[in-house]
PyMOL Python script that loads the backbone (N, CA, C, O; Angstrom):
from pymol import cmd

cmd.read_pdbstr("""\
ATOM      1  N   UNK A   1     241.158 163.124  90.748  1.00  0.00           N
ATOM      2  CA  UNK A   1     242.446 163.045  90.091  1.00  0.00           C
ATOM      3  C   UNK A   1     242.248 162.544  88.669  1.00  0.00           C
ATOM      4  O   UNK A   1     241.381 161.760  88.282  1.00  0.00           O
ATOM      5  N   UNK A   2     243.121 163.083  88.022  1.00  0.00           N
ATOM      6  CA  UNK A   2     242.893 162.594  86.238  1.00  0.00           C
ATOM      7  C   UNK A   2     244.062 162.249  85.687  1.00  0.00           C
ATOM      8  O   UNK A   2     244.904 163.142  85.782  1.00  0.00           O
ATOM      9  N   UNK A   3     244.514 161.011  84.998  1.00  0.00           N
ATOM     10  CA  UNK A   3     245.616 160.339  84.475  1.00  0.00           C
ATOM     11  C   UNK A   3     245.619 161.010  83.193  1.00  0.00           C
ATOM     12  O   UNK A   3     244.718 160.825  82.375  1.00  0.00           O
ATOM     13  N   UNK A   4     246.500 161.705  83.011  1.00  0.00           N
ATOM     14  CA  UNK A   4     247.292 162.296  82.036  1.00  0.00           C
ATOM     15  C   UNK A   4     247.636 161.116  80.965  1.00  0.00           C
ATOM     16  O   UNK A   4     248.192 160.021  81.055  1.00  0.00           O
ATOM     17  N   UNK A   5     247.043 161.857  79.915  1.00  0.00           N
ATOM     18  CA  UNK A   5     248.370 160.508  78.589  1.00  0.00           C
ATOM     19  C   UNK A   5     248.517 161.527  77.652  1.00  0.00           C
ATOM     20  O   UNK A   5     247.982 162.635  77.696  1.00  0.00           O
ATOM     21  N   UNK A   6     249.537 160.940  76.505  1.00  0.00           N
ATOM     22  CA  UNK A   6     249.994 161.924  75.741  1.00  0.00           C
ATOM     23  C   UNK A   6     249.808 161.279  74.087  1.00  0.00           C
ATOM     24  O   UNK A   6     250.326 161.715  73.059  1.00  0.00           O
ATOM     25  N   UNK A   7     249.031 160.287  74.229  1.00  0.00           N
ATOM     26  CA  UNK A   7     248.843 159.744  73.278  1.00  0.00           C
ATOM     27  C   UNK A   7     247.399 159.828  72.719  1.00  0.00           C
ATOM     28  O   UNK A   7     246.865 158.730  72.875  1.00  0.00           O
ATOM     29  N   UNK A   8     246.532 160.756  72.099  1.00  0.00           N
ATOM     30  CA  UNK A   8     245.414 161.483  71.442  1.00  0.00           C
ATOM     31  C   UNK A   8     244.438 159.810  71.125  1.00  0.00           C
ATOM     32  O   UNK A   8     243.388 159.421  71.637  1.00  0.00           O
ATOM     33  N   UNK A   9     245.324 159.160  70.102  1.00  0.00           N
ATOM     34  CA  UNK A   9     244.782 157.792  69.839  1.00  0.00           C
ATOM     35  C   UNK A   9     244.274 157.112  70.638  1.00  0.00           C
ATOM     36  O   UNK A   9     243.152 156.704  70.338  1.00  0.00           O
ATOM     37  N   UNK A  10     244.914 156.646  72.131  1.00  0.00           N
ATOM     38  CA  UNK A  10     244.736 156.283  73.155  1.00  0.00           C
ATOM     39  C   UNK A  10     243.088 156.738  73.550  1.00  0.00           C
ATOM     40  O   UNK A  10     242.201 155.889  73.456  1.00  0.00           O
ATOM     41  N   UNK A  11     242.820 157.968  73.939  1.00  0.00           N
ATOM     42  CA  UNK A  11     242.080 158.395  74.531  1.00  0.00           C
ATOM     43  C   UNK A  11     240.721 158.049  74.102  1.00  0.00           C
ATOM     44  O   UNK A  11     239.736 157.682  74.743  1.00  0.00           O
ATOM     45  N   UNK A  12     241.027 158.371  72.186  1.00  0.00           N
ATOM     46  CA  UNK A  12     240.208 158.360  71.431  1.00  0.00           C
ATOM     47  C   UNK A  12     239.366 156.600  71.302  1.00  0.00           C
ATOM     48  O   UNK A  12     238.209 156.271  71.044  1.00  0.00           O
ATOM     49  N   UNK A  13     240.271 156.026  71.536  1.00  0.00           N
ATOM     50  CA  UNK A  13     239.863 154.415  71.957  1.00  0.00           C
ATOM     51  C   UNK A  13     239.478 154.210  72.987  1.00  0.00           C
ATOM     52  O   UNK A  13     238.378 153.665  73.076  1.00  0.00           O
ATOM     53  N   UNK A  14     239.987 154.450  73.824  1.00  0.00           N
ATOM     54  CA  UNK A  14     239.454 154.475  75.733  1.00  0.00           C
ATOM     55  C   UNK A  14     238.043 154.760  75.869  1.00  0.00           C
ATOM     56  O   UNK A  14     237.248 154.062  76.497  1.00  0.00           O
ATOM     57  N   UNK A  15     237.747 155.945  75.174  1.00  0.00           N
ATOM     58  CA  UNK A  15     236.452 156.541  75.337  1.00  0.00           C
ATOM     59  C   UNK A  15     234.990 155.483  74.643  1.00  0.00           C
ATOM     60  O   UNK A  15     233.942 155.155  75.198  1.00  0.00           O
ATOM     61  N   UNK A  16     235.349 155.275  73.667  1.00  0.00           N
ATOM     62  CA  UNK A  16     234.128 154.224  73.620  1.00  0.00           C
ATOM     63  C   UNK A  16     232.803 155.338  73.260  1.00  0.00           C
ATOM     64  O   UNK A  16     232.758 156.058  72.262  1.00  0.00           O
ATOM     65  N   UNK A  17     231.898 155.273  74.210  1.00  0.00           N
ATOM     66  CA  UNK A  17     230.552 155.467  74.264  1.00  0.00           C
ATOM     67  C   UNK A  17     230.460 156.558  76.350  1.00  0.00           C
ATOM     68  O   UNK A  17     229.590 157.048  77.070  1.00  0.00           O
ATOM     69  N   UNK A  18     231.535 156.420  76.365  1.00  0.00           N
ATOM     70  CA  UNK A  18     231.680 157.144  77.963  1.00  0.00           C
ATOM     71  C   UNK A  18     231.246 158.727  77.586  1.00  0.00           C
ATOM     72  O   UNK A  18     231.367 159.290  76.497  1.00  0.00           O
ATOM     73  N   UNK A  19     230.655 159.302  78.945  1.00  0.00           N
ATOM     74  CA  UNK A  19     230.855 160.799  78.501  1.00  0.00           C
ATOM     75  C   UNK A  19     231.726 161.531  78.588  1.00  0.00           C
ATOM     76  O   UNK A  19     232.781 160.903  78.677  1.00  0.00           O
ATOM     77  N   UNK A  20     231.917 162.983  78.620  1.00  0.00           N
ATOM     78  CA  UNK A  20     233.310 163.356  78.660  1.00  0.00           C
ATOM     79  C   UNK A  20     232.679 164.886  78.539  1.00  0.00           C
ATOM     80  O   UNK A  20     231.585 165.270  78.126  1.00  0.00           O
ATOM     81  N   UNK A  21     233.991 165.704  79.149  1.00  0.00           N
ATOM     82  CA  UNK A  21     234.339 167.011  79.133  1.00  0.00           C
ATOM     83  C   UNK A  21     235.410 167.320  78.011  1.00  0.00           C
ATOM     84  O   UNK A  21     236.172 166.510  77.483  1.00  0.00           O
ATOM     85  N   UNK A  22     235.282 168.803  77.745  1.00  0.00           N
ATOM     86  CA  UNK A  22     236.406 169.340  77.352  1.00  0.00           C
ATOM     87  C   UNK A  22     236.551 170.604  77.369  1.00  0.00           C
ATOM     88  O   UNK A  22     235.588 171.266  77.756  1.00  0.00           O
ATOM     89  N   UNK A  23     237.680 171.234  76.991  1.00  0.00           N
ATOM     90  CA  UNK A  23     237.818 172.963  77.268  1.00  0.00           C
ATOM     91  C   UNK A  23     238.827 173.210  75.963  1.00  0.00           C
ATOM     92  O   UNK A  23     239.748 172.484  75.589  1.00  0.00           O
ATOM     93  N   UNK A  24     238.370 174.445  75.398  1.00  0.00           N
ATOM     94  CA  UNK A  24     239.519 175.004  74.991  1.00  0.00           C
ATOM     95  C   UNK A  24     240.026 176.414  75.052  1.00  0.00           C
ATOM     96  O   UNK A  24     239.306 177.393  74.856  1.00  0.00           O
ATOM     97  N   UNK A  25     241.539 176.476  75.387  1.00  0.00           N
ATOM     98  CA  UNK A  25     241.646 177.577  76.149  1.00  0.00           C
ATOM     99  C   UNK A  25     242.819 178.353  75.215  1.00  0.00           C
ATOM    100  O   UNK A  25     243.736 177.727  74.682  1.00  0.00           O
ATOM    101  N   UNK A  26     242.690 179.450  75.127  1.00  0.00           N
ATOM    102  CA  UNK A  26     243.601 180.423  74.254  1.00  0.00           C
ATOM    103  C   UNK A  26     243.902 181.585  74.965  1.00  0.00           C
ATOM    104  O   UNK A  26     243.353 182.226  75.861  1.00  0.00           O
ATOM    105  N   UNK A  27     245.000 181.682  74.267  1.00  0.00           N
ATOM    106  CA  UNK A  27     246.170 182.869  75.519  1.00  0.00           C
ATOM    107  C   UNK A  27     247.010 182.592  74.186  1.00  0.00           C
ATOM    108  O   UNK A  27     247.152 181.627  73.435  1.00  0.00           O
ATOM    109  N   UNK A  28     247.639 184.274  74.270  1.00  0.00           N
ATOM    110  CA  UNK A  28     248.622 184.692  73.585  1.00  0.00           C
ATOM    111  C   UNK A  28     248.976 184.110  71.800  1.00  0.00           C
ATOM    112  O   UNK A  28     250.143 184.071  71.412  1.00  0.00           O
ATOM    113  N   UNK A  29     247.878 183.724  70.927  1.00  0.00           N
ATOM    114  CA  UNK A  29     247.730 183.364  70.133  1.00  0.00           C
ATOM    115  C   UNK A  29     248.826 181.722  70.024  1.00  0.00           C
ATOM    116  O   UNK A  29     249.583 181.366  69.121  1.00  0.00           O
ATOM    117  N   UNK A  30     248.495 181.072  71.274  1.00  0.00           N
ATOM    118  CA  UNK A  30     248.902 179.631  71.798  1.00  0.00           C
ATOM    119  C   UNK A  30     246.644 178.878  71.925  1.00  0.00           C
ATOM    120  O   UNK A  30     245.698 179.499  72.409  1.00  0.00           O
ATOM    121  N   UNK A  31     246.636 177.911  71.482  1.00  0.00           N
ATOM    122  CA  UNK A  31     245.483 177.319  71.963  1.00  0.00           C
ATOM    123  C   UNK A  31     245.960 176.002  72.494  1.00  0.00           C
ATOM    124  O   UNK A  31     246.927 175.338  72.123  1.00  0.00           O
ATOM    125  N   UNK A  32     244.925 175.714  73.612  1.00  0.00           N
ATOM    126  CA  UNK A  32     245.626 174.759  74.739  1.00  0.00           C
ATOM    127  C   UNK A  32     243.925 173.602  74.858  1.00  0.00           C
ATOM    128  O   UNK A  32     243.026 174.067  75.559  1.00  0.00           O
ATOM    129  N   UNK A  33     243.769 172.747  74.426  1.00  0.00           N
ATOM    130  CA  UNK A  33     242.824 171.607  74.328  1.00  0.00           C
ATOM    131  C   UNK A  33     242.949 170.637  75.306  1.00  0.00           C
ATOM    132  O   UNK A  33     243.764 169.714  75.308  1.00  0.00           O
ATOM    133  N   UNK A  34     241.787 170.978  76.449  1.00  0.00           N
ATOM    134  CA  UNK A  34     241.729 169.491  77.866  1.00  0.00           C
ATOM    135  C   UNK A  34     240.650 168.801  77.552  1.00  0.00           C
ATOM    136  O   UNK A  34     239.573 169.250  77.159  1.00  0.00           O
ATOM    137  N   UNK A  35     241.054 167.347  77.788  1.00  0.00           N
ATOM    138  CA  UNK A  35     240.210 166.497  77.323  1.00  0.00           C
ATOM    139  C   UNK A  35     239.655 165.344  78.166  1.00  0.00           C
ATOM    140  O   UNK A  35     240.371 164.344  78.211  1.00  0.00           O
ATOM    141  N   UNK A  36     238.516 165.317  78.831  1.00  0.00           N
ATOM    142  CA  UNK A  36     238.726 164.336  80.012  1.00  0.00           C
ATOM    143  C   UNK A  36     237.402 163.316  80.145  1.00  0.00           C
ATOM    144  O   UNK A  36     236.302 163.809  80.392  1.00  0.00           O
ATOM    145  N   UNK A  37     237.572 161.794  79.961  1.00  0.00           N
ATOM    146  CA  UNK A  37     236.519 161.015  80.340  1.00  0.00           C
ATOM    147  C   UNK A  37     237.044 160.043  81.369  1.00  0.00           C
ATOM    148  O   UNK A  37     238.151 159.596  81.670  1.00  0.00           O
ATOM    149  N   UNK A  38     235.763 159.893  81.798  1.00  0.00           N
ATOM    150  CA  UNK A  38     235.911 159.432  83.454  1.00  0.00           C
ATOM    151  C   UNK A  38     237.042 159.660  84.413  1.00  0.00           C
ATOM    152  O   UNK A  38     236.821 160.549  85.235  1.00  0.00           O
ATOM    153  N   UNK A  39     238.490 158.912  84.513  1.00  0.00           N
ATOM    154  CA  UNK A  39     239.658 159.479  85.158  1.00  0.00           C
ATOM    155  C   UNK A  39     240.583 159.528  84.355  1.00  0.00           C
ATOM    156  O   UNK A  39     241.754 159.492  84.733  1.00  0.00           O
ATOM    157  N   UNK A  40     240.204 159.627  82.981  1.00  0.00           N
ATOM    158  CA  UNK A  40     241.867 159.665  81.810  1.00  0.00           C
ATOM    159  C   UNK A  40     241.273 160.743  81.736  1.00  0.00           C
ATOM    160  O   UNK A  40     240.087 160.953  81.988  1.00  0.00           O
ATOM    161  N   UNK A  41     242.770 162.127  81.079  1.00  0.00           N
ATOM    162  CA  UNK A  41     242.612 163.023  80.331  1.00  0.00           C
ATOM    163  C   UNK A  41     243.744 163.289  79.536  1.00  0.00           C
ATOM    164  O   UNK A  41     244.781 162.760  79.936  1.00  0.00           O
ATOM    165  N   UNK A  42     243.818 164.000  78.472  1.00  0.00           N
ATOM    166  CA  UNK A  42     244.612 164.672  77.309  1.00  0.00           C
ATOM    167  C   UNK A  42     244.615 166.174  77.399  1.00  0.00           C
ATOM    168  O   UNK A  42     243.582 166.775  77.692  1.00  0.00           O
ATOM    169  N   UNK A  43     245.676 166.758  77.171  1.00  0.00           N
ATOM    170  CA  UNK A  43     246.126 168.233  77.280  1.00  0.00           C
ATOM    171  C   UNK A  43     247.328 168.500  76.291  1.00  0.00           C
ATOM    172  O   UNK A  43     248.530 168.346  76.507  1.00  0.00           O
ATOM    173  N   UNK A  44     246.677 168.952  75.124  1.00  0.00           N
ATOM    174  CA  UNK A  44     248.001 169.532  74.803  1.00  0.00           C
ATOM    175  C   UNK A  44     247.633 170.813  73.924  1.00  0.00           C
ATOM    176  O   UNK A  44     246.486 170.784  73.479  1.00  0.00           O
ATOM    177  N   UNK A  45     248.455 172.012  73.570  1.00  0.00           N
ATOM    178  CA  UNK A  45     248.940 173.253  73.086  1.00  0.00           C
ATOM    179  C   UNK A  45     249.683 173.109  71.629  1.00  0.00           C
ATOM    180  O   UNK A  45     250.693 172.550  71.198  1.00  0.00           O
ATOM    181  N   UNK A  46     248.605 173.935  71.102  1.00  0.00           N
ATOM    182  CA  UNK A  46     248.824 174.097  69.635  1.00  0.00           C
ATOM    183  C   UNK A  46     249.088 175.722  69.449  1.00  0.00           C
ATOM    184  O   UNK A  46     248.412 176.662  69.868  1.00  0.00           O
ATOM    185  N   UNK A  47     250.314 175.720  68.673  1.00  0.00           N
ATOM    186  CA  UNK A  47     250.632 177.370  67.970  1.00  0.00           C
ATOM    187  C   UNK A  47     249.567 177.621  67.081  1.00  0.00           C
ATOM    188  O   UNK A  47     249.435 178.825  66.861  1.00  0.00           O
ATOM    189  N   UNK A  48     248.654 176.793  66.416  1.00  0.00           N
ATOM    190  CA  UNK A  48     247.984 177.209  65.467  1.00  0.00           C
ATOM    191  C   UNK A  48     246.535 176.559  65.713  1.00  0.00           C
ATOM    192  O   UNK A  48     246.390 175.439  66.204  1.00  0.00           O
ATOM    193  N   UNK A  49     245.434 177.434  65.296  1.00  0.00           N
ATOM    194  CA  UNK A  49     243.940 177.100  65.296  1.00  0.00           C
ATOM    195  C   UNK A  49     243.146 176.358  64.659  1.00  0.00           C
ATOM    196  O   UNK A  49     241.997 175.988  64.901  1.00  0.00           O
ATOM    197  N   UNK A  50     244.305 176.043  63.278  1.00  0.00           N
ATOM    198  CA  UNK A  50     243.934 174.991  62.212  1.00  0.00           C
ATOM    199  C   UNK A  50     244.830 173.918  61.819  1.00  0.00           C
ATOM    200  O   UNK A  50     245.035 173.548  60.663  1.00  0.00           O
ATOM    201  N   UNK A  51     245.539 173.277  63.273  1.00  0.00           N
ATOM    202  CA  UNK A  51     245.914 172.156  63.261  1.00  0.00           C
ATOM    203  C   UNK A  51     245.354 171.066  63.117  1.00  0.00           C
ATOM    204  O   UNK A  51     244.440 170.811  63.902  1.00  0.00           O
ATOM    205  N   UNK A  52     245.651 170.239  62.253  1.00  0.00           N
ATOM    206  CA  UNK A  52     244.484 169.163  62.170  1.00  0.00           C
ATOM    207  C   UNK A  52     244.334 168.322  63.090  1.00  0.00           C
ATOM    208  O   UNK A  52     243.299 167.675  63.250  1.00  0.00           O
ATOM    209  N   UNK A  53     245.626 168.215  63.988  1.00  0.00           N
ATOM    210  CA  UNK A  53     244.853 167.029  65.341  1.00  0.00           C
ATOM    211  C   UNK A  53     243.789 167.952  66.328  1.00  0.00           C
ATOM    212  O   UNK A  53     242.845 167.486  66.965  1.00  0.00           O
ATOM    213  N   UNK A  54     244.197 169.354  66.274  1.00  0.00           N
ATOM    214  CA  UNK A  54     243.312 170.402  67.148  1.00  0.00           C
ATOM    215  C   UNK A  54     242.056 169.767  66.404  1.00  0.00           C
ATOM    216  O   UNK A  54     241.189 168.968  66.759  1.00  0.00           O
ATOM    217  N   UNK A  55     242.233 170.235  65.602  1.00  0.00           N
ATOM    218  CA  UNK A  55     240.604 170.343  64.627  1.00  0.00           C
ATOM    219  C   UNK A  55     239.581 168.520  65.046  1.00  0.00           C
ATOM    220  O   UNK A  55     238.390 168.290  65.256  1.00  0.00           O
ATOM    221  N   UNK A  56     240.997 167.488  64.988  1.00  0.00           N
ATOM    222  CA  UNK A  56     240.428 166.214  64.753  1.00  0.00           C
ATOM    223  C   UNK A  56     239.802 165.914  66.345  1.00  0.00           C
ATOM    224  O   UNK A  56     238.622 165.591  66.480  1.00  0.00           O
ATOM    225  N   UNK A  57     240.517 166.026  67.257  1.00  0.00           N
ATOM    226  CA  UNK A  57     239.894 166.366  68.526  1.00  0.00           C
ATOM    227  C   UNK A  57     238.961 166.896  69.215  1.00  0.00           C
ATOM    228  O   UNK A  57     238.392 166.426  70.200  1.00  0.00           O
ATOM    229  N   UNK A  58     238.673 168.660  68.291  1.00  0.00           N
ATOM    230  CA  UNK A  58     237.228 169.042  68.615  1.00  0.00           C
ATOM    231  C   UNK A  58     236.279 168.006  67.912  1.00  0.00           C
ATOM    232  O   UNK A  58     235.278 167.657  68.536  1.00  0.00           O
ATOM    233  N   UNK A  59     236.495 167.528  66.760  1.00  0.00           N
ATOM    234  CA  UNK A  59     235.442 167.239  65.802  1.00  0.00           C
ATOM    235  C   UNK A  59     234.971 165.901  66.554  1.00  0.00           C
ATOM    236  O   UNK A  59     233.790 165.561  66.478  1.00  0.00           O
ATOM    237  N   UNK A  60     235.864 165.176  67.251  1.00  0.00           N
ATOM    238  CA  UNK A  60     235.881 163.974  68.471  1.00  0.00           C
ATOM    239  C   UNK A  60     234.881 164.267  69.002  1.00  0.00           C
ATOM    240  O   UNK A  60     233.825 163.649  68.873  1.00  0.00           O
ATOM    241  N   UNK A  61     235.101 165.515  69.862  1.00  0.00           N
ATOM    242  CA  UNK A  61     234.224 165.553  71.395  1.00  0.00           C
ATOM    243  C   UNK A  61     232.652 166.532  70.778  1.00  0.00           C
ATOM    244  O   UNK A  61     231.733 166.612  71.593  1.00  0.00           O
ATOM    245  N   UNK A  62     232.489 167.096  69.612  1.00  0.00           N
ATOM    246  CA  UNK A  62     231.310 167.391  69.535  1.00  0.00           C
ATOM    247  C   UNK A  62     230.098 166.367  68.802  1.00  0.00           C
ATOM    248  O   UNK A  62     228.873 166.488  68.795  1.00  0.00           O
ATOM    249  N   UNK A  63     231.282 164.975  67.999  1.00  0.00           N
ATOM    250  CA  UNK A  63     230.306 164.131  67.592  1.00  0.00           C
ATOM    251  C   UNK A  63     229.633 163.352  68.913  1.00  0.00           C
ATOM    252  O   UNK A  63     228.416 163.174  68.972  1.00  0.00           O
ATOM    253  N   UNK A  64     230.641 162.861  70.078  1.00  0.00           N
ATOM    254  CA  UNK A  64     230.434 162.500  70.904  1.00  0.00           C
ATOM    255  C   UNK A  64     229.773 163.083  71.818  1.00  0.00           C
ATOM    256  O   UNK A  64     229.531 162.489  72.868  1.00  0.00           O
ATOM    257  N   UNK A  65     229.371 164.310  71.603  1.00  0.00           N
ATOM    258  CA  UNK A  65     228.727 165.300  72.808  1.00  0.00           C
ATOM    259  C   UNK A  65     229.038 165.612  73.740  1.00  0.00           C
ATOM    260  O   UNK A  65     228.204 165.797  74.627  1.00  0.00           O
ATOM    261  N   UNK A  66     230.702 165.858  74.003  1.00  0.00           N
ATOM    262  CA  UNK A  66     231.471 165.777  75.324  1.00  0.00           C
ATOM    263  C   UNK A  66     230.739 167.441  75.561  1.00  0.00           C
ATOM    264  O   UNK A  66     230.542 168.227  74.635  1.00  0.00           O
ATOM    265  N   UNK A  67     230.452 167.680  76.862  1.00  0.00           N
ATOM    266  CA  UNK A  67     230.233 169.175  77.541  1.00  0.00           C
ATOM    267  C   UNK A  67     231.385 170.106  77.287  1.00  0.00           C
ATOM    268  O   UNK A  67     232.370 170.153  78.023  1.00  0.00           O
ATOM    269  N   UNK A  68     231.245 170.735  76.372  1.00  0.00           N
ATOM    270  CA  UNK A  68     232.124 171.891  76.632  1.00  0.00           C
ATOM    271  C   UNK A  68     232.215 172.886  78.510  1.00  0.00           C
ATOM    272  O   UNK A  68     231.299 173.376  79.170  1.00  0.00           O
ATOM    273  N   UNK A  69     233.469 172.824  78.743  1.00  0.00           N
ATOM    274  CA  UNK A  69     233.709 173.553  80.129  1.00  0.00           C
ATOM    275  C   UNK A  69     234.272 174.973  79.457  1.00  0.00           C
ATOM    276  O   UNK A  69     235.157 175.125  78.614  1.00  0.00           O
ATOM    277  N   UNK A  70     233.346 176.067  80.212  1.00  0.00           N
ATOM    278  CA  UNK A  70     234.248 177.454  80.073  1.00  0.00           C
ATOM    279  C   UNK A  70     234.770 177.969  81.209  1.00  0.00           C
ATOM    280  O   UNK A  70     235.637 178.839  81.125  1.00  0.00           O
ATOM    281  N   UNK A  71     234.302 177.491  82.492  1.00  0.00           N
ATOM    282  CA  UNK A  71     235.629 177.728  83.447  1.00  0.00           C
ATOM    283  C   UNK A  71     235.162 176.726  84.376  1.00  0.00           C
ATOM    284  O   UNK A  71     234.448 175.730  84.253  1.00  0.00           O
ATOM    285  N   UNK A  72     235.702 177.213  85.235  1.00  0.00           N
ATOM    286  CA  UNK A  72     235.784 176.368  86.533  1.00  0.00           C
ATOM    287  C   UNK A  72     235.641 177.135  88.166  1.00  0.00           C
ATOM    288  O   UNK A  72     236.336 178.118  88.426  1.00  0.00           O
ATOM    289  N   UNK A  73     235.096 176.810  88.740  1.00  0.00           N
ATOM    290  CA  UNK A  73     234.426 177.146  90.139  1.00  0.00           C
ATOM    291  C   UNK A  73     234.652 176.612  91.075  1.00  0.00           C
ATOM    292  O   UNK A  73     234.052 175.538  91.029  1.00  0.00           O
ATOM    293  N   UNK A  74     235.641 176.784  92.712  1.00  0.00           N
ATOM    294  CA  UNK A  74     234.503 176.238  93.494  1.00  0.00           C
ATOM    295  C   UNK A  74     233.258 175.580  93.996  1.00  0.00           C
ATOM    296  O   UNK A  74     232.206 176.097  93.621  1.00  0.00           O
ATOM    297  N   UNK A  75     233.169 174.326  94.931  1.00  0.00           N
ATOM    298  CA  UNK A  75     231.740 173.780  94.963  1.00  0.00           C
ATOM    299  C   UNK A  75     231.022 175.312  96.249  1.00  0.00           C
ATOM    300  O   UNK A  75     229.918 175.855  96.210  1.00  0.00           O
ATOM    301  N   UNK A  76     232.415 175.618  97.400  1.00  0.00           N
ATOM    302  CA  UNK A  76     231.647 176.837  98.172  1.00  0.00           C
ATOM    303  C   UNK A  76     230.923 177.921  96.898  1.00  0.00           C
ATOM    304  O   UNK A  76     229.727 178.099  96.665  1.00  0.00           O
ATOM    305  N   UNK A  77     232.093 178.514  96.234  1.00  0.00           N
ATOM    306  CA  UNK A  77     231.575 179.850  95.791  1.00  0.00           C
ATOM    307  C   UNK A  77     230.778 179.650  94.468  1.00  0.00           C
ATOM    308  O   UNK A  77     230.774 180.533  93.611  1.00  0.00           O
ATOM    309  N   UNK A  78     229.892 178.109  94.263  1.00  0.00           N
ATOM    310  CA  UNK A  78     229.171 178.913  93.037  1.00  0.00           C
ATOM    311  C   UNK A  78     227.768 179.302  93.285  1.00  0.00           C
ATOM    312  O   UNK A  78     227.078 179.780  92.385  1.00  0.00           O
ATOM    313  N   UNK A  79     227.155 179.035  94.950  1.00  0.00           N
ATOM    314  CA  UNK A  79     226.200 179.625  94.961  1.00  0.00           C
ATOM    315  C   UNK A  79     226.329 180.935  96.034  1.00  0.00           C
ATOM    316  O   UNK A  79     226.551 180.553  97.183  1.00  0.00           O
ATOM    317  N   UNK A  80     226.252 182.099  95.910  1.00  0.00           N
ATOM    318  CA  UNK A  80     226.316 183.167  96.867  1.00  0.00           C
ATOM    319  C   UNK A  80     225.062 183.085  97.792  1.00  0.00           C
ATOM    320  O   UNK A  80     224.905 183.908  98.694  1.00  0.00           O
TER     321      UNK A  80
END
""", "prot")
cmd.dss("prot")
cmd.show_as("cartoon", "prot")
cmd.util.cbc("prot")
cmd.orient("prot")
């Protein structure tokens, strides 16, 4: 389970030195940014690709080295 917040700042303090995931997901020229260390996460949807909290958020999780996620699996089906 992952505690949702809606406050970017928050997260960005929480995190510290922890590791972390993230995804970013685009549909219908909407981009949608998940953000998750240990059991907190952040989610939110931007109309535009060069929003600066979008932008300030990636620039977050790649100084920090969070894993980029490109999808998601099953623990049965990811080995056939």
């Amino acid at each position: 389970m992952v505690n949702l917040i809606e406050d970017w700042d928050i997260l960005e303090e929480y995190a510290g030195e922890k590791l972390g995931f993230y995804q970013l997901l685009a549909t219908d020229g909407m981009f949608e940014i998940r953000v998750q260390t240990g059991r907190v996460g952040f989610k939110r949807e931007f109309e535009n690709g060069n929003d600066p909290l979008l932008n300030k958020i990636l620039d977050f999780c790649r100084r920090h080295r969070y894993i980029r996620v490109s999808q998601k699996l099953r623990d049965e089906e990811f080995f056939k």
